[in-house]
MIGU-393315 format. One record per residue (C-alpha): residue in one letter; y, z, x. Coordinates in steps of 0.05 Angstrom, whole numbers, plus 32768, in hexadecimal, padded with zeros to 4 digits. Layout:
# MIGU-393315
AYZX
...
This chain:
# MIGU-393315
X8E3185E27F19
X8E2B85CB7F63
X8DEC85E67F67
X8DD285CE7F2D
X8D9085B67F3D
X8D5F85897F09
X8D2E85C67F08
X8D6385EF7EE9
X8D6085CA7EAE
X8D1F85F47EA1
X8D38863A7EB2
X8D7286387E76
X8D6B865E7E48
X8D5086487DF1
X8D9B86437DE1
X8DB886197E1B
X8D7A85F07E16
X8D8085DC7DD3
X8DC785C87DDC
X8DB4859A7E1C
X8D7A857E7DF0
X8DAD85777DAE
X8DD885527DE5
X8DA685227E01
X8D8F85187DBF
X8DD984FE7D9D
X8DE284D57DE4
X8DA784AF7DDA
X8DB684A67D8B
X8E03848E7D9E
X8DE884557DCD
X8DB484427D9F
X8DE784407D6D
X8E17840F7D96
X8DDF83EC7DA6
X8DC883D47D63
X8E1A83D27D55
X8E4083BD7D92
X8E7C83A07D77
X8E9883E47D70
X8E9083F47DB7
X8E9B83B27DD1
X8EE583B47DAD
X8EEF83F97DC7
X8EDE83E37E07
X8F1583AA7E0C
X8F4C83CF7DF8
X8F3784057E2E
X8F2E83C87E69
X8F7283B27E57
X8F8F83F17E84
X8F5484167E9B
X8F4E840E7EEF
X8F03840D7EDD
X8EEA83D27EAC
X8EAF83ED7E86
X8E7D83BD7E71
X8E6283A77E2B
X8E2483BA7E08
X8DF1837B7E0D
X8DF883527DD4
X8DB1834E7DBE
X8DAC83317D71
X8D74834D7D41
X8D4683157D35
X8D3F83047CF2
X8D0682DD7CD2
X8D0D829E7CA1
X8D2482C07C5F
X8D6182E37C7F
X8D7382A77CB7
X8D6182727C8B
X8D3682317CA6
X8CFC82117C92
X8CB7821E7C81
X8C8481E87C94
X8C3D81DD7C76
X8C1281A77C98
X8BCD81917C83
X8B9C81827CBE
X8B6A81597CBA
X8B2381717CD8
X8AFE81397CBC
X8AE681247D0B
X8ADA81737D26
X8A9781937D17
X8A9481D37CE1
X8A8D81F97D10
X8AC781E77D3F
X8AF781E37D0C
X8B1682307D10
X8B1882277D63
X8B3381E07D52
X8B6E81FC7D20
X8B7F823B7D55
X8B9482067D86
X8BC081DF7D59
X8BDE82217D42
X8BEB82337D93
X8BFC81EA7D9E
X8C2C81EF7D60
X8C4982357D7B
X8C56821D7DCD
X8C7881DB7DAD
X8CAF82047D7A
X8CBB822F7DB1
X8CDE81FA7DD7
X8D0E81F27D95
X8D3082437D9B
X8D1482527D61
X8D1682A17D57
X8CCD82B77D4D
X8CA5827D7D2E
X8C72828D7D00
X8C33825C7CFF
X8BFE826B7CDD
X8BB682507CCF
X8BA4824C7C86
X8B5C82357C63
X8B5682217C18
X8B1C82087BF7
X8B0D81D27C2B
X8B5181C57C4D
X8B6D81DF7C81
X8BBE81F37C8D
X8BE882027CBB
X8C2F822C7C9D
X8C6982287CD1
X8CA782497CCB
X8CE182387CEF
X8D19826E7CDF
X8D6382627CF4
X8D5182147D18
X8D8E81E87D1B
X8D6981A97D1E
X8D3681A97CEA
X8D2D81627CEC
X8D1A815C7D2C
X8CF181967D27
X8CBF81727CFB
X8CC981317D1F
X8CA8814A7D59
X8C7581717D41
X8C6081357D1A
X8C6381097D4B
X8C36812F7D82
X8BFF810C7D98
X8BB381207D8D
X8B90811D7DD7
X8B4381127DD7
X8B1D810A7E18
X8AD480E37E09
X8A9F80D27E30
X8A7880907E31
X8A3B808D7E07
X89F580737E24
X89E980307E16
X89B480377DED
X89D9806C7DB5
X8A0E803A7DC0
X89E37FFE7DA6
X89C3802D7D70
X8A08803F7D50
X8A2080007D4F
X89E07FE97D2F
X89EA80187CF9
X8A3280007CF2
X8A1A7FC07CDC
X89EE7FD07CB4
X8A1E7FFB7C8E
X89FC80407C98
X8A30806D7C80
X8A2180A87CB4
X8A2C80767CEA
X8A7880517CD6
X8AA080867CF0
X8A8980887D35
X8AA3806C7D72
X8A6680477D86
X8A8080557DD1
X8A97808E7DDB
X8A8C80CF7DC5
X8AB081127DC3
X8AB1814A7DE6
X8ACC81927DEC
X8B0C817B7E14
X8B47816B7DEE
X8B9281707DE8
X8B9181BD7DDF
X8B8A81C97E2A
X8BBB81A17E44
X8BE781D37E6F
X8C1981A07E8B
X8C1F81577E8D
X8C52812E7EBB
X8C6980E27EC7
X8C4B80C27F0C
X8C3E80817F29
X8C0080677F47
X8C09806A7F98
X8BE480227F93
X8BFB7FFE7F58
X8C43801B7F4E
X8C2680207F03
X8C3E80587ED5
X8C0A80947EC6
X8C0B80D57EAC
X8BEF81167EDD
X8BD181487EA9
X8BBC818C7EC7
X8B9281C27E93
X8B94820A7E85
X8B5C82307EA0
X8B2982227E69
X8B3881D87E6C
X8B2F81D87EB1
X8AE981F47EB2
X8AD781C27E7C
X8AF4818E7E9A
X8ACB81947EDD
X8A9681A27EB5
X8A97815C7E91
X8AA581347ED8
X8A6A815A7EF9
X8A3781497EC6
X8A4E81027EB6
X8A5D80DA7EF8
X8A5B808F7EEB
X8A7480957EA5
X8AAD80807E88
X8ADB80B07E6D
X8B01809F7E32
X8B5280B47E2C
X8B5F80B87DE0
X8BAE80C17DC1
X8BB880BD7D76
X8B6A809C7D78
X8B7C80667D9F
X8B56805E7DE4
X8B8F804C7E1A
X8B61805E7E56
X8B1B80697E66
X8B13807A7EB9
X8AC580807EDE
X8ABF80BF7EEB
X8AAB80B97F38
X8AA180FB7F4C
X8AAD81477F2B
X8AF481587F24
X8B0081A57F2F
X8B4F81C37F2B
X8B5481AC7EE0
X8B88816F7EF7
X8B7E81237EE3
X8BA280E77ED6
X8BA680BF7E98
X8BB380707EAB
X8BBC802F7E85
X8BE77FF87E79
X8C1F80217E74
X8C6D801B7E77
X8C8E804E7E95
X8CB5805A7E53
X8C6D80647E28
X8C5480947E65
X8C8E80C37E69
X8C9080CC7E24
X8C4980D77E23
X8C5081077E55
X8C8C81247E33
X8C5D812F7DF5
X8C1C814C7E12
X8C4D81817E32
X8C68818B7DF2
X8C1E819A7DD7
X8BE181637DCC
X8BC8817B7D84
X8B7C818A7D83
X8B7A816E7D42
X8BAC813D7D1A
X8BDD815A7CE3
X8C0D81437CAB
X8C3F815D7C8D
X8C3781687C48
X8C6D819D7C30
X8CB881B47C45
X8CDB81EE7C27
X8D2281FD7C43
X8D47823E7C42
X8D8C823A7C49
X8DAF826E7C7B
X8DDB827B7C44
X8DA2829A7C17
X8D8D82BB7C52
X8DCD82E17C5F
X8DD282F57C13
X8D9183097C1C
X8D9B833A7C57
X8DDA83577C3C
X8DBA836F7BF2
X8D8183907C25
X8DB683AF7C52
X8DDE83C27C13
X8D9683DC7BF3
X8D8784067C31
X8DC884287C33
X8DC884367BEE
X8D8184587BF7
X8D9984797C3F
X8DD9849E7C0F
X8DAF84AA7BD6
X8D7F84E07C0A
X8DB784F77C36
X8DD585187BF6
X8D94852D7BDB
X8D8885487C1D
X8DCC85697C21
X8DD5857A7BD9
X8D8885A47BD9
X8D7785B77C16
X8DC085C37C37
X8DCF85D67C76
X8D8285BA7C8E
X8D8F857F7C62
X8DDA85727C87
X8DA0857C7CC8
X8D6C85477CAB
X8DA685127C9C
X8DC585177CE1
X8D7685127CF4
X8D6C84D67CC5
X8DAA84B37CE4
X8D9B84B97D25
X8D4C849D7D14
X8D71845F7CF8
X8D92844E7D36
X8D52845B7D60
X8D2C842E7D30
X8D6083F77D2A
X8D6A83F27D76
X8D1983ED7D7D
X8D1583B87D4B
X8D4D83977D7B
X8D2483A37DBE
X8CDE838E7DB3
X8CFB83607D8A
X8CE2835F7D46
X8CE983317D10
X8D0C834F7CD2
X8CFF83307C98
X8D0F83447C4C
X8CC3836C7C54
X8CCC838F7C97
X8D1883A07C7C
X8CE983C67C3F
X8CC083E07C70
X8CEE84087C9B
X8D17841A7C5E
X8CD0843E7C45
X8CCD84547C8B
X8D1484827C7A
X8CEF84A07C3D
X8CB784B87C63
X8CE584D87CA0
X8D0484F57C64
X8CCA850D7C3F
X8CB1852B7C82
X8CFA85557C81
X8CE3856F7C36
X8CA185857C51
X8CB985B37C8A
X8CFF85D37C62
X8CD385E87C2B
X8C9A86087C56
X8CDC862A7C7D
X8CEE86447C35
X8CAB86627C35
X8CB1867B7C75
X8CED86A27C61
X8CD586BF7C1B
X8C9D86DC7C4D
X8CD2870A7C6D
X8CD786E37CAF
X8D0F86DD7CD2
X8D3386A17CD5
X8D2386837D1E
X8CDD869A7D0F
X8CDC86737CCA
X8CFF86317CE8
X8CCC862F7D1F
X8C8886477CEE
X8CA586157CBC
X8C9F85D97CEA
X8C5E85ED7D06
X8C3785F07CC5
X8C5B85B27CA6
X8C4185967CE5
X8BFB85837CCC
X8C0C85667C92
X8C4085427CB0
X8C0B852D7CE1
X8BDA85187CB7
X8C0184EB7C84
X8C2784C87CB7
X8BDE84B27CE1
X8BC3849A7CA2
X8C05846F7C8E
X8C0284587CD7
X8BBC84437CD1
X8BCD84207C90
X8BFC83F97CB5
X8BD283E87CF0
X8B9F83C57CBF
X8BD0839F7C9A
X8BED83887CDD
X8BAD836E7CF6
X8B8C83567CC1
X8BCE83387C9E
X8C06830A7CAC
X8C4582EC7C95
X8C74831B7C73
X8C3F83557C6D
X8C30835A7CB9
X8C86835E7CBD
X8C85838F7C89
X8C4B83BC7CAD
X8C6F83B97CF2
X8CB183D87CDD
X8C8A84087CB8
X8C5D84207CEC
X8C9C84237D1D
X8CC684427CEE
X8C8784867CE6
X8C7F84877D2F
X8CCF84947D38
X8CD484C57CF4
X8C9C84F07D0B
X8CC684FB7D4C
X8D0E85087D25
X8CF185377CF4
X8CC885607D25
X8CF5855B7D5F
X8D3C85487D4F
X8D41856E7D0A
X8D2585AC7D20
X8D5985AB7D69
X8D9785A47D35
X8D7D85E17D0A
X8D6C86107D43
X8DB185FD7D67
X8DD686277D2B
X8DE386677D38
X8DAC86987D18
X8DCE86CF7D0E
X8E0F86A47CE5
X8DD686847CB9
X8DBD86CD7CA9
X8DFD86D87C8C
X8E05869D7C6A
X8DB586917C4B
X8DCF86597C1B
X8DDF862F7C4A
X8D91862D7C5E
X8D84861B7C11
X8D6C866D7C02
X8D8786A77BE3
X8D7886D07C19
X8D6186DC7C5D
């Protein structure tokens, strides 16, 4: 052993081999396992630190995250009103409340909020859900309460005189105009960051706002072509500043002034950071889920899944024997793999994606049938048994193969042209093939071909056959 070298590793021979790969295969499963389940290592652990000269550390304490019908919380649905944004704008218009919406709930912990942009008949919607927030109250305080940002430009003077005409005269088409200003592509949605300052020559309270990257361009892009207007500073609809533009502005940065006290501008500021909504919203619906429906929720699915895990292990074991015994152990170890994926990219179980890895365990399982039975054939052929385990595996291969792409592609189309619960549910699915097709074909076929040949000759029934 002290000249064991890494390249060694390829010079042992099929039997040592698939020992070091049954090894490396159950070391991997065990700290998956205690990484999905920690406590049991973690309590190991202390008792061992109490007189161990070396303290051992703890597994990372990562939680799954768990979506709004197993955390409980609160689903939002706001009605926005696009009466002022042209037909055209209005899906660009709703994509920035929905990013707006997202950046702000953020700021609240909450574990993976889902917004989400929805169109009926005329109106438009915007569904938020808030899973496991402490505060809900203050959740939809502030999102009601942030202000809409508009940036217009002066109108000539002539349109000006026209639309005010028209007002008079009570020409319909004319009475919701501002017959001074008009709008323009800039608005709250490209607010980056906004801070409190105070005017190096008046001491008076104003608020810095610098844009993202887009806003900056159109930002510059207004100053440049519009030097000697006035630009009018909209929140809410109310025009609280309206600077000359003296000269193009480039670097996306500029200041909003006014009469301002320096409560009203850090607020303000607080606010726009907080996310300036393209286009104003009200709240017209609030459905609560309690955390502890949510709990009784995620227990009957746990209970459900290991009812369903059992019920195939002694199928498996019952029918197929000793290569059943060998697709359980497989099917264990594919549950740990799954579960600590689901806790490292993170994703968001909810009562779907639960149903969607527990499918998942049916197909790993139904790729187990697939190869055992062609092995069966294999050995009614007259092969021998190494030569039927690895011919069995290689022509269940294609149709495990084929089924699994066409599920996977299944999945990718619900996940990108769905959301909500069914996106969930096509996630843990998709995860949950990619990781069977490598236990059935790789794990289940190491833990066969690390028995002894010769003793399962002798024994055929424990391969599920009469004979050999």
């Amino acid at each position: 052993m002290t000249n064991f070298s890494p390249d060694a590793l390829f010079k042992l021979d099929v039997r040592n081999r698939i020992r070091f790969t049954v090894l490396a295969i159950l070391v991997v499963a065990i700290a998956a396992a205690f990484f999905v389940y920690p406590a049991v290592w973690d309590k190991a652990v202390e008792k061992i630190n109490i007189f161990s000269p070396f303290q051992l550390p703890k597994f990372a304490g990562v939680p799954f995250k768990l979506g709004l019908d197993l955390a409980g919380g609160t689903r939002l649905v706001y009605l926005a009103d696009v009466s002022g944004v042209a037909n055209q704008d209005v899906g660009s218009a709703m994509s920035g409340v929905r990013d707006v919406i997202e950046r702000r709930v953020n700021l609240f912990g909450v574990s993976e909020p889902v917004v989400e942009v929805e169109q009926t008949a005329s109106d438009w919607r915007l569904n938020v859900e808030l899973a496991g927030i402490s505060n809900i109250s203050q959740a939809v305080g502030e999102i009601g309460k942030t202000p809409v940002l508009e940036f217009k430009l002066e109108r000539d003077a002539a349109e000006a005189q026209k639309i005010a005409s028209e007002q008079k005269a009570g020409n319909k088409e004319f009475l919701s105009m501002d017959p001074e200003f008009y709008e323009t592509n800039l608005s709250g949605r490209y607010v980056k960051r906004a801070a409190l300052e105070f005017d190096n020559t008046t001491g008076q309270p104003q608020v810095a706002v610098e844009f993202n990257d887009e806003g900056a361009k159109i930002f510059e892009e207004i100053t440049s072509k519009n030097v000697g207007k006035q630009l009018g500073i909209y929140v809410d609809g109310l025009r609280i500043s309206s600077p000359v533009i003296r000269e193009a502005i480039p670097g996306g940065s500029g200041v909003i002034s006014g009469q301002f006290t320096t409560n009203f501008a850090k607020q303000l500021a607080r606010e726009l950071n907080l996310g300036a909504l393209p286009v104003p919203i009200n709240l017209i619906s609030q459905d609560s889920v309690g955390a502890s429906l949510g709990k009784d929720s995620l227990a009957k699915s746990v209970f459900a899944g290991l009812i369903g895990l059992l019920a195939v292990a002694l199928f498996m074991i019952f029918y197929y024997r000793l290569p059943g015994g060998a697709a359980v152990l497989a099917l264990l170890i594919y549950t740990a793999l799954v579960l600590a994926i689901f806790k490292m990219v993170p994703v968001t179980l909810t009562l779907a994606g639960i149903a969607g890895f527990i499918l998942s365990i049916g197909m790993a399982v139904d790729a187990n049938i697939l190869i055992f039975e062609r092995m069966k054939e294999e050995v009614a052929g007259g092969k021998t048994l190494g030569v039927a385990i690895d011919d069995g595996f290689a022509r269940a291969w294609p149709s495990i193969r084929d089924s699994n792409i066409s599920t996977l592609i299944t999945t990718l189309v619900l996940y990108y042209f769905t959301t909500g619960v069914v996106r969930g549910f096509a996630l843990t699915l998709g995860i949950g093939v990619i990781v069977s097709m490598f236990s059935a074909i790789f794990v289940t076929r190491s833990f066969l071909k690390l028995f002894p040949a010769a003793l399962l000759e002798n024994w055929p029934r424990l391969m599920g056959v009469s004979k050999i």
